[in-house]
C-alpha positions as CSV (number, residue, x, y, z in Angstrom):
1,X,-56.5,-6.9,-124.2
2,X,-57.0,-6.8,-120.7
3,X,-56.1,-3.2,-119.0
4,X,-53.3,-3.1,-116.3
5,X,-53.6,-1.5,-113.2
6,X,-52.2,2.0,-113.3
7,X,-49.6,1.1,-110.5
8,X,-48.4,-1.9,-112.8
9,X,-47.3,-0.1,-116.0
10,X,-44.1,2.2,-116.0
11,X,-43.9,6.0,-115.6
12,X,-43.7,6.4,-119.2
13,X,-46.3,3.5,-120.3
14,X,-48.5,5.9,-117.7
15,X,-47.5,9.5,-119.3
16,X,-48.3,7.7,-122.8
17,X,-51.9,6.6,-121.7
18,X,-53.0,9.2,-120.2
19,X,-51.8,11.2,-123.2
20,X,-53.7,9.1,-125.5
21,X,-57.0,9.6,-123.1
22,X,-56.3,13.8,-123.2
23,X,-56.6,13.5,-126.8
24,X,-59.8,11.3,-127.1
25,X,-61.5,13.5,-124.9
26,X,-60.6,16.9,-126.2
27,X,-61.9,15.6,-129.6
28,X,-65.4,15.1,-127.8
29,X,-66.3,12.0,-129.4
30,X,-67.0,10.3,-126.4
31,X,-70.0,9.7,-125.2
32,X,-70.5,11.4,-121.3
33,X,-70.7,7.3,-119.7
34,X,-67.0,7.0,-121.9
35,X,-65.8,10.6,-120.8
36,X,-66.4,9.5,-117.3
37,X,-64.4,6.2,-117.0
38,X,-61.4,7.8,-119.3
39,X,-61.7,11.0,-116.4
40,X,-61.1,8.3,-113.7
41,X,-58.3,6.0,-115.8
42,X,-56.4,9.2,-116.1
43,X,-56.5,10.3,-112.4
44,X,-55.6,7.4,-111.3
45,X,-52.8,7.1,-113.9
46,X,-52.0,10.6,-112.6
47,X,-52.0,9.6,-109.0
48,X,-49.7,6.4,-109.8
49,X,-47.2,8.6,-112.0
50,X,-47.0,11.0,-109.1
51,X,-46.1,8.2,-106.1
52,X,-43.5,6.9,-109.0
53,X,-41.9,10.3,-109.7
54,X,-42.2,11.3,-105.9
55,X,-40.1,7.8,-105.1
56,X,-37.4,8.9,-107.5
57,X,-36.9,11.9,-106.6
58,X,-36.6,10.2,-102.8
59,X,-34.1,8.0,-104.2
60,X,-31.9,10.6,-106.4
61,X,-32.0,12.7,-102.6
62,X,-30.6,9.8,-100.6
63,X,-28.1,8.4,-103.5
64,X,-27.3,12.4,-103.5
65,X,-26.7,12.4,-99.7
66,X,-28.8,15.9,-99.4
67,X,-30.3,16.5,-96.5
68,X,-31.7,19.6,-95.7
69,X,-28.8,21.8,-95.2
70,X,-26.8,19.6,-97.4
71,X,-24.9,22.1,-100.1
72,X,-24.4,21.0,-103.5
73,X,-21.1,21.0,-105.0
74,X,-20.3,21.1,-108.8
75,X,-19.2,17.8,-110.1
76,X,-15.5,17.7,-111.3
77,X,-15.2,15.0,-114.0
78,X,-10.9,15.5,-114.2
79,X,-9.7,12.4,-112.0
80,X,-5.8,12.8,-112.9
C-alpha cells in the first residue's frame, strides 16, 4: 500500500498515524535507520495537521464575524 502524502489524508487520518508512529517508537523496536524516517513521517504529519487546524480555526473566525475587538455574545436558542 502506497503511503499518501501527509497533506492528502484528513486531520484525523493524520492524528491516527502519527499516533500509531508514537507508539512504535516508544516500544524501541525500531531499528535507528526506521526511527529516523518514522521521526520525519510524524513531523511532517505534525506540520500538515497544524496548517489544517490553523485553517479552521481561520474559517470558524470569519463564519464567526470576530475580528479583533469583536465581543462574543451568548447564543439564545428561544426563536418564539
Amino acid at each position: 500500500m502506497a503511503t499518501k502524502k501527509p497533506e492528502n489524508l484528513s486531520f484525523e487520518q493524520a492524528l491516527e498515524e502519527l499516533s500509531t508512529i508514537v507508539s512504535d517508537m516508544e516500544q524501541g523496536d525500531l531499528s535507528l535507520e526506521q526511527s529516523l524516517k518514522q521521526f520525519e513521517r510524524g513531523i511532517a504529519l505534525a506540520n500538515a495537521s497544524s496548517g489544517k487546524l490553523q485553517q479552521a480555526e481561520q474559517k470558524v473566525s470569519i463564519l464567526m464575524g470576530n475580528g479583533e475587538k469583536s465581543v462574543l455574545t451568548n447564543f439564545d436558542n428561544d426563536t418564539e
